[in-house]
C-alpha positions in Angstrom: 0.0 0.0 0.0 1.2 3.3 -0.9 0.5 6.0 1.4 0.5 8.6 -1.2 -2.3 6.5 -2.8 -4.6 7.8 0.4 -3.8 11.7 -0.1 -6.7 13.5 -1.9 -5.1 16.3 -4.1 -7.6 19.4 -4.6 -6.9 21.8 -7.1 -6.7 25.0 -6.6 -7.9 25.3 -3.1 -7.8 27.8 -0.8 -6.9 29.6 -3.8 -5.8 29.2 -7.6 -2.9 27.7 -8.4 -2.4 25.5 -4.5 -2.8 21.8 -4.6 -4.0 20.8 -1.2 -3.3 17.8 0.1 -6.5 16.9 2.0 -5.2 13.8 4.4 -9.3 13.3 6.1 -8.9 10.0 2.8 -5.8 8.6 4.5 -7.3 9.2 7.9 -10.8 7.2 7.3 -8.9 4.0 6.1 -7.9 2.0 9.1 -5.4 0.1 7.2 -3.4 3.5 5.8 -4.3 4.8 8.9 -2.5 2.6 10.9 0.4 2.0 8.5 1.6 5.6 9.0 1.4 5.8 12.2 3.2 2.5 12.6 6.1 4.0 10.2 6.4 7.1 12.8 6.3 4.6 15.7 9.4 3.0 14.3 11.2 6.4 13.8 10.5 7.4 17.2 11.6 3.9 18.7 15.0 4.0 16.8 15.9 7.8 18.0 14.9 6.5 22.0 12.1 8.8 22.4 11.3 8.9 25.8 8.1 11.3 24.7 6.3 12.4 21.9 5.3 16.2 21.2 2.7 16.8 19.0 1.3 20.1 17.6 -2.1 20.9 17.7 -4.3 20.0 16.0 -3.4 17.4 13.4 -0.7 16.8 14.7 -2.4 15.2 18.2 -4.0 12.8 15.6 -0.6 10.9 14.6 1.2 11.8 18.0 -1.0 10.3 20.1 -1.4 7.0 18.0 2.3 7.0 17.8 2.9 7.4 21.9 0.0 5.0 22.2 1.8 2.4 19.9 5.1 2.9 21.9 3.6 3.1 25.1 5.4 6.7 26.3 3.2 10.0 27.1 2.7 12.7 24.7 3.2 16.3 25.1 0.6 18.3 23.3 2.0 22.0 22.1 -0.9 24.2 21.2 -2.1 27.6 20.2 -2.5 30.7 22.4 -4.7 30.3 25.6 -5.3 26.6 25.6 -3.0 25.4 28.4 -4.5 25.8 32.3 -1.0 25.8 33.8 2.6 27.7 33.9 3.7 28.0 30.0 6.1 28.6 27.9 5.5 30.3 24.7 7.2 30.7 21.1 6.6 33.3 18.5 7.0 32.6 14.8 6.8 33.8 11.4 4.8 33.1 8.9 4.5 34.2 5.1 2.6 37.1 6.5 2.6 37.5 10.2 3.5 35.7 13.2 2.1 33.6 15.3 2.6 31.6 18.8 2.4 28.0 20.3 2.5 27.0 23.9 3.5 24.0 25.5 3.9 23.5 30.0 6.7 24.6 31.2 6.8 21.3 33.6 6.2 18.9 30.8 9.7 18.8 29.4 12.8 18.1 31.8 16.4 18.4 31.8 17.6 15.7 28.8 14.1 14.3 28.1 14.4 12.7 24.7 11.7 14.6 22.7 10.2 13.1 19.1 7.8 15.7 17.1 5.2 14.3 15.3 3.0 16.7 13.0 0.7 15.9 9.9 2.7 18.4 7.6 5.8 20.1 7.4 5.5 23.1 5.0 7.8 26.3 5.4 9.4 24.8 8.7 7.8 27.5 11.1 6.0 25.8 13.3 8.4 22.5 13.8 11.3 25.4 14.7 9.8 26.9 16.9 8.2 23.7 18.7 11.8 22.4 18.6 12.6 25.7 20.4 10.2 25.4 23.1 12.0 22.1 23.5 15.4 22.7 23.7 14.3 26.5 25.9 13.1 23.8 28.7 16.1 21.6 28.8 14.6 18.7 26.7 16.6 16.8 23.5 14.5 16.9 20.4 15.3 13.0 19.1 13.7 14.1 15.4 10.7 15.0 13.9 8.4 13.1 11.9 5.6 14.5 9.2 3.2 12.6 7.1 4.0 15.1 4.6 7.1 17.4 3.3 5.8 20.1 1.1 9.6 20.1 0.4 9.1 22.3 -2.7 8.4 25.0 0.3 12.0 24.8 2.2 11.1 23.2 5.4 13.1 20.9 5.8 15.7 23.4 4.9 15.1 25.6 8.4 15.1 22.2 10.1 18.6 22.0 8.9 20.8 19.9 11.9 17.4 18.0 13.0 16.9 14.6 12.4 13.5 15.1 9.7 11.9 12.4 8.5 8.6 12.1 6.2 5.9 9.4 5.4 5.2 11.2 1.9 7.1 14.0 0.2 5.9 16.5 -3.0 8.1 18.0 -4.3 5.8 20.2 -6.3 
């Protein structure tokens, strides 16, 4: 099974001349399903992840499953005003803007092996600054993992020195 196969490509959405690569097809088949997140389990396992970080929201979808299937907890980083405790925060920068992610300042400690699991890596943005929410608390990003590289976008150009893997990558 190929999971490219399971990605629905829709032209020209959100606007003309994007692809998006709509992953809800890969999602409802328990067999694809299940065979990416077994992939990222095995890329976790072999970088000794003592944790997985995930980043909200699609992210929690695969990360989850994967800390499930390896039986360690998972660190959820999310947007602005989600968290009820002490946080720490990161600002980044998007094509136009910036914008902020959160994660407890007591969920990482001093060496924990950290694996970052999102559904997409695009301009790199978001994975740098989840690995520098990391790395600001004390904690070891062990790699990232994406379903997809948009590599035609440079992300995994910014993650540069990070150990990046990816279950699918366009290149266009």
């Amino acid at each position: 099974m190929q999971l490219q196969d399971r990605i629905r490509s829709i032209p020209d959405f959100p606007k003309k001349g994007i692809v998006f690569r709509d992953i809800t097809t890969l999602l409802k088949d328990g067999q694809a399903f299940a065979r990416a997140v077994d992939l990222m389990a095995e890329q976790a396992r072999a970088r000794n992840a003592d944790v997985i970080a995930c980043v909200e929201a699609r992210g929690f979808l695969f990360g989850s499953a994967v800390a499930k299937a390896l039986g360690i907890g998972v660190i959820p980083i999310r947007k602005p005003g989600k968290l009820p405790a002490q946080i720490r925060r990161k600002e980044y920068t998007l094509e136009y803007g910036t914008d902020v992610i959160e994660v407890h300042e007591d969920a990482i400690t001093d060496g924990l092996r950290v694996f970052v699991v999102d559904d997409l890596l695009a301009t790199g943005g978001t994975a740098l600054a989840a690995a520098g929410l990391i790395e600001d608390l004390g904690g070891v990003v062990a790699g990232f993992s994406f379903l997809i590289d948009l590599a035609f976008l440079g992300g995994g150009n910014r993650l540069k020195g990070y150990d990046v893997h990816a279950l699918i990558v366009y290149e266009s």
